[in-house]
Every structure is written in C-alpha cells, then in structure tokens.
C-alpha positions in Angstrom: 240.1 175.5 141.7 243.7 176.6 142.1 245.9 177.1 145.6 246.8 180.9 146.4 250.3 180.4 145.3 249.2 179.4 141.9 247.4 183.0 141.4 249.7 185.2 143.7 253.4 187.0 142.3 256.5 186.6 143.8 257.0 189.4 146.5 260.1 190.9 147.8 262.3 191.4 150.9 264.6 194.1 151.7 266.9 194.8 154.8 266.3 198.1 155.9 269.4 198.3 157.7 271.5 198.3 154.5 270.2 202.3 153.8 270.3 203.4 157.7 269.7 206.7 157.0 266.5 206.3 155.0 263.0 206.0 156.5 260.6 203.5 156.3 256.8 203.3 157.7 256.8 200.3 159.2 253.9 197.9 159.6 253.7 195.5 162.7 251.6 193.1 163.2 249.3 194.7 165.8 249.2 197.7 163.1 246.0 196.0 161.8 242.3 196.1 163.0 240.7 193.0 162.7 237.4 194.6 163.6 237.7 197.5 160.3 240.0 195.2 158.4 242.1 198.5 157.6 245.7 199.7 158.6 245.3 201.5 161.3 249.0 202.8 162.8 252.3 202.6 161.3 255.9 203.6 162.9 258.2 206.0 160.6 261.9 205.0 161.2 264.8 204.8 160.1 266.7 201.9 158.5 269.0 201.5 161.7 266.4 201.6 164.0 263.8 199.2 162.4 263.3 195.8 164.6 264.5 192.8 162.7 261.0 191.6 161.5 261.1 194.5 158.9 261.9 192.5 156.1 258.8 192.2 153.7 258.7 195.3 151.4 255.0 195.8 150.5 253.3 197.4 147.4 249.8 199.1 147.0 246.7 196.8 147.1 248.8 194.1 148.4 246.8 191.6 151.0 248.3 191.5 154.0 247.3 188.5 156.3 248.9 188.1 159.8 250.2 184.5 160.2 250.7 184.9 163.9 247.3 184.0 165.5 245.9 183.6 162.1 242.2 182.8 163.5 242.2 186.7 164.9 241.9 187.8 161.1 244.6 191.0 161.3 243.6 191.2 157.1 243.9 194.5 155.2 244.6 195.7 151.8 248.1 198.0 151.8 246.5 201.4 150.1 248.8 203.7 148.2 250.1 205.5 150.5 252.1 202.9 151.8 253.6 201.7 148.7 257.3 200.3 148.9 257.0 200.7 152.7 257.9 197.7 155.0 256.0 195.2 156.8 256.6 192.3 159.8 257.7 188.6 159.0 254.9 188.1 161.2 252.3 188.7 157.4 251.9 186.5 154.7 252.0 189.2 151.5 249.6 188.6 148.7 250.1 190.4 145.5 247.5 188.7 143.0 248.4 187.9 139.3 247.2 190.7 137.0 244.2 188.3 135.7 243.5 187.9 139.5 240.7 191.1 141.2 242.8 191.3 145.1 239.6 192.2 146.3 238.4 188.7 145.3 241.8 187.2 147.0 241.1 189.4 149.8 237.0 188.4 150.2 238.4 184.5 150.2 240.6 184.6 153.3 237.3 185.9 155.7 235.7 182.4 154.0 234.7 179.7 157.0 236.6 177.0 154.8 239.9 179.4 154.9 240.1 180.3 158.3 238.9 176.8 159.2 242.3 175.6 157.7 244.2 178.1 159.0 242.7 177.4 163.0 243.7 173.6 162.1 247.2 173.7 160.9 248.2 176.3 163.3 250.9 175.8 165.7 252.3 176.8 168.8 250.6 177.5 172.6 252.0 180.8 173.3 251.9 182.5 169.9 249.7 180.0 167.8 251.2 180.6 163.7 250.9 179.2 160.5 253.5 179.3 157.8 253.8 181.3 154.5 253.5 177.5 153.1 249.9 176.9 154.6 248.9 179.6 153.1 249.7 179.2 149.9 248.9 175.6 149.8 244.9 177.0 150.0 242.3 176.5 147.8 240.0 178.9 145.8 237.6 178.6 142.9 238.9 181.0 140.3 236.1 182.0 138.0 237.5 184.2 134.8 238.3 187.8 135.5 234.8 189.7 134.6 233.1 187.1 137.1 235.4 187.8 139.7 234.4 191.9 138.9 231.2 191.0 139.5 231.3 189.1 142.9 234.0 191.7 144.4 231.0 194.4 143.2 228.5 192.6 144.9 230.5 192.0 148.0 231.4 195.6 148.4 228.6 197.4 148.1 226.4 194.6 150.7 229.5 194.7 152.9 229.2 198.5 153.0 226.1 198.1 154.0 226.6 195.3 156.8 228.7 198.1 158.7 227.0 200.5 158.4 223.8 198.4 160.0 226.6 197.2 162.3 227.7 200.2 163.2 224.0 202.0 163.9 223.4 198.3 166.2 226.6 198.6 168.2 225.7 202.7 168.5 222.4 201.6 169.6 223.3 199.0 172.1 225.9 201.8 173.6 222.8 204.2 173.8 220.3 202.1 175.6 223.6 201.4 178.2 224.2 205.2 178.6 220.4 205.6 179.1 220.2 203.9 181.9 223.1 204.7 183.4 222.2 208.3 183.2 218.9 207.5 185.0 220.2 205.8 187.9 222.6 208.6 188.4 219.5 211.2 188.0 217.9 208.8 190.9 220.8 209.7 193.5 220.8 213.5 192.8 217.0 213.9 193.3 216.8 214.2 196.9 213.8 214.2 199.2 212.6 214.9 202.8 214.4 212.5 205.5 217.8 211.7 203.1 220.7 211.1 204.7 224.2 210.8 203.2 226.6 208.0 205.5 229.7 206.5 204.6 229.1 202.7 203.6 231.0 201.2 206.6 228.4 203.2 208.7 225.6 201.3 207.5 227.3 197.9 206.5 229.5 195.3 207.5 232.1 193.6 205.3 233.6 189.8 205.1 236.3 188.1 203.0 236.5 185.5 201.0 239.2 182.8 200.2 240.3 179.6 197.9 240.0 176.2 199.1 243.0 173.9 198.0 242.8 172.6 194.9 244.6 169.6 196.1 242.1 168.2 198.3 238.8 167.0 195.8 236.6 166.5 198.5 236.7 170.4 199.0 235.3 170.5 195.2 232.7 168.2 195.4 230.1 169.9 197.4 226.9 171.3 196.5 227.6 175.2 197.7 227.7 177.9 195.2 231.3 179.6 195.3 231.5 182.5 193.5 234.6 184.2 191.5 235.1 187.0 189.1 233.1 184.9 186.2 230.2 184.6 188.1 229.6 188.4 188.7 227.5 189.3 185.2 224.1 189.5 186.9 222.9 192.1 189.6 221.3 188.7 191.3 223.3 185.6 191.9 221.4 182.0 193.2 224.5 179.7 191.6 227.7 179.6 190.7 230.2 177.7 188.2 231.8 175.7 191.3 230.8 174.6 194.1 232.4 173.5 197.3 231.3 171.5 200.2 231.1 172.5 204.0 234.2 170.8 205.1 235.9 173.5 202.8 234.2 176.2 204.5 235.4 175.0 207.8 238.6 173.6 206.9 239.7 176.8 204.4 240.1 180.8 204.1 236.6 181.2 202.3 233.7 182.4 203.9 230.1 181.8 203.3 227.7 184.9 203.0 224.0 184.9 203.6 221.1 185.8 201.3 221.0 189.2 200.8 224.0 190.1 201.1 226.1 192.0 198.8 228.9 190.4 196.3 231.1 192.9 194.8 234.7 192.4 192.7 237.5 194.1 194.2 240.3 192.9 191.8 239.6 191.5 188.1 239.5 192.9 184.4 235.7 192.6 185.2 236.2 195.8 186.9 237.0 197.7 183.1 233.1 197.8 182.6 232.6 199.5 185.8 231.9 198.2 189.5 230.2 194.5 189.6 227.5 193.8 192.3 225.4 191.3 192.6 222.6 190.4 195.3 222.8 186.6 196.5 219.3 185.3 196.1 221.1 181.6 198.3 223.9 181.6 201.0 227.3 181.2 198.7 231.0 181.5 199.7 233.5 183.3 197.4 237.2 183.7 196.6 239.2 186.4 197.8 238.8 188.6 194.8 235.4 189.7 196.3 234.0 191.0 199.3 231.2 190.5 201.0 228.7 193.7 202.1 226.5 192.7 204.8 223.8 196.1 204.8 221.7 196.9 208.0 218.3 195.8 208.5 216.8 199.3 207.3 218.1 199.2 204.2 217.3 197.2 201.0 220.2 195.0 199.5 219.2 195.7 196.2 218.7 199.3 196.7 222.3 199.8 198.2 223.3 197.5 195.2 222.4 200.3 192.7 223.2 203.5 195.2 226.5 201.6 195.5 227.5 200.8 191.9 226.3 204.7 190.7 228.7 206.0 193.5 231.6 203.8 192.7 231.2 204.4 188.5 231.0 207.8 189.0 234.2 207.9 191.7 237.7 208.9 190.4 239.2 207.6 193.2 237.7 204.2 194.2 239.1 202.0 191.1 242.1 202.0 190.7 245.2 200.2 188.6 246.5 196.9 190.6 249.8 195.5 189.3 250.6 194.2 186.0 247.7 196.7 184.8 244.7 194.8 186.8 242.1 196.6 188.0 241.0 196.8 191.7 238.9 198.5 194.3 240.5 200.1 197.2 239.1 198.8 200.5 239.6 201.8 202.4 238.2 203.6 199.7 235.1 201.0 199.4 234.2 201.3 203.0 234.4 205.4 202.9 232.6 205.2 199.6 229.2 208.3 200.6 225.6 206.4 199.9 222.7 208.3 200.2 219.9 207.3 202.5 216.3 208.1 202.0 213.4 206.6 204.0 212.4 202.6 203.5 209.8 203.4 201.6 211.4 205.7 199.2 213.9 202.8 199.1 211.4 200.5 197.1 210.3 202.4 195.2 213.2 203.7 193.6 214.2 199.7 192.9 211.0 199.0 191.7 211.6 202.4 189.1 215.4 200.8 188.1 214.3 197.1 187.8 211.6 197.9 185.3 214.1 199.8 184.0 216.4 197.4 183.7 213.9 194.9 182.3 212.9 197.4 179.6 217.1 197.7 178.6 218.2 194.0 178.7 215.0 194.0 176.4 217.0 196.4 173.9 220.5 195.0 174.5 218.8 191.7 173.2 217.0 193.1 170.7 220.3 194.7 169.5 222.7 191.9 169.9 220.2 189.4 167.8 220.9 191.9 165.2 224.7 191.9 165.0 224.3 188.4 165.4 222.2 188.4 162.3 224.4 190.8 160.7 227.6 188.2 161.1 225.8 185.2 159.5 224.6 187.3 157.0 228.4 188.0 156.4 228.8 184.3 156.3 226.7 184.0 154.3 227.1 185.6 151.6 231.1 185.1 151.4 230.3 181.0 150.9 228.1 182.0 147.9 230.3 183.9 147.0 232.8 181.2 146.5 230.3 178.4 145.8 229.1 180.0 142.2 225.7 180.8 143.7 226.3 184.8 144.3 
C-alpha cells in the first residue's frame, strides 16, 4: 500500500500572463464530462486574457481530478493533443512515476473507498472542495508493474463494454419514451365523425393555489394532501409529500381541488421534460406553482389529461422561459391552448388504448433502468476487485 503522493511526480505551474501574446487551450473545471470521463471543451486564449486559475501546466496522459465538488467525479486523462496546455487550480494533476500504469492511478480514483474519502473530508456549503493534500494523502495497493498491465487490460476492455451496454440501455429507454409519445400524438390527428376542436377555457374552469405560512405549525399538521412541483411525476395523484389541515385552507391563499380534477405545473424545472399533469384520484390543495383544471361534466379528466399534455408538448408557444432561466406556462396561453373533442365514448376508449399503453412502457422503462442499475454495480464491482487482488 502506498498514498498517491508516494507514486505521483512533481508537476508544474506556469503564469500565462508572463508570455501575453502566446496562446494557451485552457481547461476549466466544467471542461470535463463526468458521465464520458473525457475532455470535452477547451478555450484557446491568449496569455493576457486567461482567468487567474490558469496556473497548472498539464502534460499527456496526466490524470486530472477536479477538487471542487470532488464527489461529482469531473476525472479524465489529458490526451496528446493537449500537451503543455493549461489547466484550473480548481484539478488536482496526477502524473504517475514511470513504474506506475496512469490508467491504474486513474481506475483507483472511481474506487467507492476513494471517493468515500474524498465526500468525507470535503469542505465548504457553497462549493464543497478538497485539497491537493487530501488527495495525496490516499491510499492504493500497488502491485508490481506487469500486474498493474494486467488489471488496466482487464478494466478497459469490460469498461468498453459496460458503455456500450450502457449506451444501447439509455438508447432504449429514450426509444420506448419516443414511442409513446408518437402514439399519443397519432391519437389527436386521427379524427372521427362528431370531433370538435374548442379552446380549453371553453370546456374548463381553472383555480389557484397558494402556500400556507410556514410560521404557523398547526397549518402543517393536517391530514390533506398539498401538492407542489415534486409531487407531479405520476399522471394520477391520491397523496402528497405534505399535508396541511383545514384551518390552512380557510385561513390561507391555497385552494383545495376536487377528485378529478386536473393538476398541472405552471412554473418549475419539472417543466424541461415537457408539460406535468396529473389526475387527483382525492380532494388535495396545492401551491401556487400549479393550477387547477376543473373539465365539464362531458368530458373525461384523464382523457383531457393526455389531449392536453400532447397539445402543450407539441406547442411552441405555451412554455416558455421565466426569470433566472425557469421554465413556465403562460396562462393566457394555457387557457387558449385548442383540445380536440370527440364524442364520450370515443373518449374512453382512446384512454383505455393510452393506459395500456402506458402500462406496457413503464414496463420497458423498468425493464431498462434495472439494467443500468445493473450495469453501475457491475462497475462497482469490478473496480473493488480490482484493487482487492481478486481481479
């Protein structure tokens, strides 16, 4: 067993601003994927215009390991194009002695021992960091150099093969998504005898929601559902993550809506995966980051639910950037929003078509996530034995 510093070389800085004229490509810290593990985008500038983090002068197959937010794992290995370049203060450099493989360094810092450490002896709220120091001060078993070969051999050819399983999985998952999308849109174009088109506000109602004060407890200690942003992940909602009681219904700005009504985000980064609507299965209240959709009798909450959502995901117009980048539905735009309207009975059966449908997806999507989940521990795996001697 010997720390990192023990097997690493001395690396260098430099102070770009003593050669202004010359150009540098400059790696920040965001310039590295911590999903491909790769250098993704560097900045070419010259010495008098590089910011003054640009102080750590890398070399090819140097490790580069982001100290800021170490748990996020910004790890990559600097290829030769980038030799003698310049990185952020923000990395910890890594350049392994020459009886040290730096694939073997690099395999150890994705260990659940390493990063482990590193989550514990980070400091800071804001910008959580560890020092060049704690990482050096790590420990790895350092077998002799052919046995290092090996592992890193072993490694790279079942971690080639991980993404690419990954990668098929995630393309998958993305497919079944698009699939059903694309049926519900096909749904809404097929039209019948007795379809009408009417603007939502023609065939609904709509009600706002609020916040009770957080100040007053007993407003918080009630048994009725009251939804926010994080609730909306299921078309059908019967509970919530808090609940209020009835003196903060009468007492506050939030309003109660009844079962079968509609639920449906109007400001939130839930909003970046398209519109969310959900059918309430109980009477809940909600914050003002939601409306409620109150349909006419003739027409089937769960069936405006999807008419509703295809309309709004296929809209340019209805969401919309907020400020400070968040998303957000326009209510004028919501309430002028065009449904189409067949007959009752074409109604049902269209959500009987979509909820078996949906059933068969979330079937896939499960199927599809048990396999990345696989996938990771199989990464797990394998790195600890690696670095237990039983690889």
């Amino acid at each position: 067993m010997k720390t990192l510093g023990e097997v690493l070389q001395k690396t260098e800085t430099v102070n770009p601003l003593q050669s202004p004229q010359a150009e540098f490509d400059y790696i920040d810290v965001s310039s590295v994927s911590n999903t491909t593990f790769q250098i993704t985008t560097t900045q070419r500038l010259k010495g008098k215009d590089v910011p003054s983090r640009a102080r750590k002068l890398v070399r090819a197959n140097d490790i580069l390991f982001a100290t800021i937010r170490p748990t996020l794992q910004r790890i990559a290995v600097v290829p030769e194009h980038l030799d003698k370049q310049v990185c952020s203060t923000g990395y910890f450099v890594l350049r392994p002695k020459p009886e040290i493989e730096n694939h073997f360094v690099f395999y150890s810092l994705f260990t659940e021992s390493f990063i482990g450490q590193m989550e514990s002896l980070q400091r800071g709220a804001s910008y959580p960091a560890v020092s060049d120091g704690d990482v050096k001060a790590q420990s790895i078993p350092v077998p002799p150099l052919p046995e290092q070969q090996r592992i890193v051999g072993i490694l790279d050819e079942a971690f080639e093969g991980i993404t690419t399983a990954t990668a098929n999985a995630e393309k998958n998952l993305h497919n079944a998504r698009a699939l059903f999308e694309s049926h519900l849109q096909s749904v809404f174009t097929q039209r019948g005898p007795g379809w009408m088109e009417k603007r939502l506000d023609e065939v609904c109602t709509f009600s706002s929601g609020g916040t009770p004060s957080k100040s007053n407890s007993s407003y918080w200690s009630g048994e009725i559902p009251w939804v926010s942003g994080r609730d909306m992940k299921s078309t059908r909602l019967s509970d919530s993550l808090l609940h209020i009681s009835r003196s903060a219904v009468d007492e506050s700005s939030t309003r109660m809506a009844p079962a079968g009504a509609l639920l449906i985000l109007v400001r939130g980064m839930g909003l970046a995966h398209g519109a969310q609507i959900a059918e309430l299965m109980v009477p809940c209240a909600f914050n003002q980051d939601i409306r409620g959709i109150h349909p006419e009798p003739d027409l089937i909450p769960r069936y405006l639910l999807f008419a509703l959502r295809d309309r709004i995901n296929s809209s340019d117009t209805v969401l919309s950037n907020a400020a400070h980048g968040t998303l957000k539905i326009d209510s004028d735009e919501l309430q002028s929003v065009m449904i189409p309207v067949p007959p009752h009975e074409h109604q049902q059966r269209i959500v009987t078509t979509i909820d078996s449908l949906t059933e068969e997806t979330q079937r896939l999507e499960s199927l599809y996530q048990q396999k990345l989940v696989a996938l990771e521990a199989l990464k797990k795996s394998l790195l600890h034995q690696a670095f237990s001697g039983k690889l």
